[in-house]
Backbone and ligand atoms as CSV (ligand in chain L), in Angstrom:
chain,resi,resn,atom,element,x,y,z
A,1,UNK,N,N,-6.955,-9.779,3.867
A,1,UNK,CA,C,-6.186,-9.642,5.102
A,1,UNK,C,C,-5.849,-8.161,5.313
A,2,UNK,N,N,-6.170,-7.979,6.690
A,2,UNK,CA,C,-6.043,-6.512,6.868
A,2,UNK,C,C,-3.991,-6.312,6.963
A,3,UNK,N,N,-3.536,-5.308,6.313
A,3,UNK,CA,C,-2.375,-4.906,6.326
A,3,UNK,C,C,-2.126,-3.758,7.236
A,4,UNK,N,N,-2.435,-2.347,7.187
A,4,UNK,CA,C,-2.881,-1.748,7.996
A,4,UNK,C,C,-3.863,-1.688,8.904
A,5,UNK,N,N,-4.096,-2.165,10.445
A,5,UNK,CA,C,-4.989,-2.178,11.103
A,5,UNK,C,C,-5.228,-1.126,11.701
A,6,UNK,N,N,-4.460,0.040,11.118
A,6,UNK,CA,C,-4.723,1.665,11.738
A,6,UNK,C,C,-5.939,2.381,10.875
A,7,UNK,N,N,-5.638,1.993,9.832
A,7,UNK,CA,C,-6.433,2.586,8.869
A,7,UNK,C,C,-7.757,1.518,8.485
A,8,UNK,N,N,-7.643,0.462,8.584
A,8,UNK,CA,C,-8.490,-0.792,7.944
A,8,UNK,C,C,-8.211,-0.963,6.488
A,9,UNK,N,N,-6.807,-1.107,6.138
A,9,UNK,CA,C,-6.445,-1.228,4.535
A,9,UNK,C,C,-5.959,-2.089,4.108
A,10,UNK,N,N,-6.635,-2.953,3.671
A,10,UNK,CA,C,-6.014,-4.297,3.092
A,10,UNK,C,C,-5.602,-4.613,1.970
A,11,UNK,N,N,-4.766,-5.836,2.178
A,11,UNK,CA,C,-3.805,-5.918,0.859
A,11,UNK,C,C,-4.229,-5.636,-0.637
A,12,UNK,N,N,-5.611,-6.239,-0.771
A,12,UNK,CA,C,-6.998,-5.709,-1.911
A,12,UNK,C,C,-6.402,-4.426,-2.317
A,13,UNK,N,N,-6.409,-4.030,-0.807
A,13,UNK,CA,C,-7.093,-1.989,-1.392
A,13,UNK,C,C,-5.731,-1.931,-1.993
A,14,UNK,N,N,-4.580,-2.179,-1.181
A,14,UNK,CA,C,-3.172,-1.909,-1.907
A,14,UNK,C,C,-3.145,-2.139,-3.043
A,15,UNK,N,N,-3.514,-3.347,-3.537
A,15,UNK,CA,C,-2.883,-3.742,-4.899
A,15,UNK,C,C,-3.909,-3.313,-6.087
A,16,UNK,N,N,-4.937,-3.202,-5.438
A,16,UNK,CA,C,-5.948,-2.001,-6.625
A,16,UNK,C,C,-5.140,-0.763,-6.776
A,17,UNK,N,N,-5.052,-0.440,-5.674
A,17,UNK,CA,C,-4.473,1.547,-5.993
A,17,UNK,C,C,-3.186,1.255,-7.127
A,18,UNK,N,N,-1.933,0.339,-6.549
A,18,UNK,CA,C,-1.266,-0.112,-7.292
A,18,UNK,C,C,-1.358,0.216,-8.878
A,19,UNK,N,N,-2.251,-1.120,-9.498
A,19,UNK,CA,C,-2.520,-1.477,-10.533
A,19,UNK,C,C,-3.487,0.114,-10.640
A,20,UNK,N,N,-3.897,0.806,-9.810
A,20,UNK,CA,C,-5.195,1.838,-10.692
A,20,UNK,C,C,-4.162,3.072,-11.079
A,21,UNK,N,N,-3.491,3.322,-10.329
A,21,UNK,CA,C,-2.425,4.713,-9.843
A,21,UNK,C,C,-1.455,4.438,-10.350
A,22,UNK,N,N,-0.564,3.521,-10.001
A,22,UNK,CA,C,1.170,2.924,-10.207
A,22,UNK,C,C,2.010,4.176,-9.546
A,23,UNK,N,N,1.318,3.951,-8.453
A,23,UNK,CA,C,2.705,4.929,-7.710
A,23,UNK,C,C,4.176,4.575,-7.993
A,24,UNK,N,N,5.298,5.663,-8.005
A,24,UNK,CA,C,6.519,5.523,-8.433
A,24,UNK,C,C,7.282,5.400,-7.218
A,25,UNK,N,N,6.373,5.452,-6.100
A,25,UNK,CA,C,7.337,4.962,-4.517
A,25,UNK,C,C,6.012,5.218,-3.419
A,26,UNK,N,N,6.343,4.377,-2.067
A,26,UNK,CA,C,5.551,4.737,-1.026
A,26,UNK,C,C,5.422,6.093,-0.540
A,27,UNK,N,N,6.018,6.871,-0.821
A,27,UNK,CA,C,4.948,8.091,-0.482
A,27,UNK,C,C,4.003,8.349,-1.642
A,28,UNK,N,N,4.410,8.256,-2.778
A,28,UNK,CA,C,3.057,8.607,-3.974
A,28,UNK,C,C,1.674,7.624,-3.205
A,29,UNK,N,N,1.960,6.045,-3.024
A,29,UNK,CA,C,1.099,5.553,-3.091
A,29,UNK,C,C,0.262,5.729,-1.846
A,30,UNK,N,N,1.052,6.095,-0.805
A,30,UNK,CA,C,0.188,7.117,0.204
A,30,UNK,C,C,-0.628,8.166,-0.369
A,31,UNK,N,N,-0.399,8.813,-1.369
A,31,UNK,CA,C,-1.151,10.376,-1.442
A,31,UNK,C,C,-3.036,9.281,-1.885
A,32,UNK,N,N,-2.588,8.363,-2.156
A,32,UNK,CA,C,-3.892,7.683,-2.628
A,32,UNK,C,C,-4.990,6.469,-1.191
A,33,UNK,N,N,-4.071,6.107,-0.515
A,33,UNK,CA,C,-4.576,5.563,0.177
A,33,UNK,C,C,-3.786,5.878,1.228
A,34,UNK,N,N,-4.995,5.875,2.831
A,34,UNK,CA,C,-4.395,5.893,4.369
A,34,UNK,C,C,-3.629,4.536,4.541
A,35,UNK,N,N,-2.174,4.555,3.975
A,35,UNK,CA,C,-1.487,3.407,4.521
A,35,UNK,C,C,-0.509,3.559,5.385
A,36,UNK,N,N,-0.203,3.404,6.353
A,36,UNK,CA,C,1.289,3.516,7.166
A,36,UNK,C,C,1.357,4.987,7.997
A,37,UNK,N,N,0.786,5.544,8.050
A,37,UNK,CA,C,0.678,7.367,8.170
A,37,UNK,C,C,0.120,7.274,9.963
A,38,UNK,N,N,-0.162,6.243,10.459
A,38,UNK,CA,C,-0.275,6.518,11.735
A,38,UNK,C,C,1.192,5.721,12.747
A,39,UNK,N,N,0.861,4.359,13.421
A,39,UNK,CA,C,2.055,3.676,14.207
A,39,UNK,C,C,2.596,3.725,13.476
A,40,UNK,N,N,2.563,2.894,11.950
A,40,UNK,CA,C,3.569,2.620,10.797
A,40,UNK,C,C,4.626,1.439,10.763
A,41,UNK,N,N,3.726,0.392,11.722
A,41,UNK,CA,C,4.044,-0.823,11.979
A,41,UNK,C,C,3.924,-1.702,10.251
A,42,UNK,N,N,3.126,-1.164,9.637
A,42,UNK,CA,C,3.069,-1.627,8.363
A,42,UNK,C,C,3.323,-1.310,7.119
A,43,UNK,N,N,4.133,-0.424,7.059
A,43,UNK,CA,C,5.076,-0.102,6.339
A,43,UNK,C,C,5.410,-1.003,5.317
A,44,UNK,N,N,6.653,-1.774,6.447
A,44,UNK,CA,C,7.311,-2.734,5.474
A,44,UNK,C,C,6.235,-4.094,5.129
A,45,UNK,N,N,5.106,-4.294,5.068
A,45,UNK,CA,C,4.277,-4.817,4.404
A,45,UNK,C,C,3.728,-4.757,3.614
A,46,UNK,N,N,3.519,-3.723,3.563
A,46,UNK,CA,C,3.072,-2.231,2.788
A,46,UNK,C,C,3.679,-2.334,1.474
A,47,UNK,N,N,5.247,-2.157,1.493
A,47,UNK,CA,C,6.093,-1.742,0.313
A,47,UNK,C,C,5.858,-3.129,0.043
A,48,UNK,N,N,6.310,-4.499,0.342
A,48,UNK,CA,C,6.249,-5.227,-0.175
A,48,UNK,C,C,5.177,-5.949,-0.791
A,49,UNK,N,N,4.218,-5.431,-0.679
A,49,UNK,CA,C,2.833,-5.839,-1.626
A,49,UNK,C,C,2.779,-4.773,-2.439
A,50,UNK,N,N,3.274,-3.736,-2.410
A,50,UNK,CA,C,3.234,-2.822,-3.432
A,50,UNK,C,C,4.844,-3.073,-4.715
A,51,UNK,N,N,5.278,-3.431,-4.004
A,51,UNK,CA,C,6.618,-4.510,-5.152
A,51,UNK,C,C,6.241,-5.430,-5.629
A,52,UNK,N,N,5.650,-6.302,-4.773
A,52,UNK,CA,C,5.142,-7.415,-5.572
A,52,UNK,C,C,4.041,-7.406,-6.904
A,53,UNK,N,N,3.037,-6.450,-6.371
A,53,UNK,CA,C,2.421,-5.602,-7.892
A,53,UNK,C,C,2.594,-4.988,-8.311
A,54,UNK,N,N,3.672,-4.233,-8.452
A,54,UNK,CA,C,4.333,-3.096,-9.758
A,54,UNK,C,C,5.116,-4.138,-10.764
A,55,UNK,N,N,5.910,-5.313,-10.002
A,55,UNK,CA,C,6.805,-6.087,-10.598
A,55,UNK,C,C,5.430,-7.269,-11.787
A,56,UNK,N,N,4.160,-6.851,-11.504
A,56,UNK,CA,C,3.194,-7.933,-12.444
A,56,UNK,C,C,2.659,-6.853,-13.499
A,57,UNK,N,N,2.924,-5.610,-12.795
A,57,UNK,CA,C,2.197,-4.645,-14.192
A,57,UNK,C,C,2.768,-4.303,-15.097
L,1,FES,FE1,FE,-0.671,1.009,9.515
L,1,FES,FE2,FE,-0.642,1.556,12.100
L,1,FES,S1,S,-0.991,-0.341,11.154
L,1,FES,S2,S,-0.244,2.892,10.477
């Protein structure tokens, strides 16, 4: 499922970078993937799939 439809970044790509990177907050996990950086309607979708896989690693 696409999460960002600005970028084409889906929840996949999120929770790989996640688990590959372990960003320590949404801007780190931006420096790795185009997430949220344009409208930024997905944001808060965003963080919360990125909580939901920091909290399994
Ligand atoms: Fe992610 Fe627009 S949908 S920046």
């Amino acid at each position: 499922m696409y999460v960002c439809l600005c970028n084409g970044v889906s929840d996949k790509k999120i929770r790989e970078a996640v688990r590959q990177f372990h960003p320590q907050s949404f801007q780190q996990l931006r420096k790795f993937i185009p997430v949220g950086n344009q409208c930024g309607k997905c944001v808060r979708a965003a963080r919360e799939i990125m909580q939901e896989e920091l909290i399994q690693i």
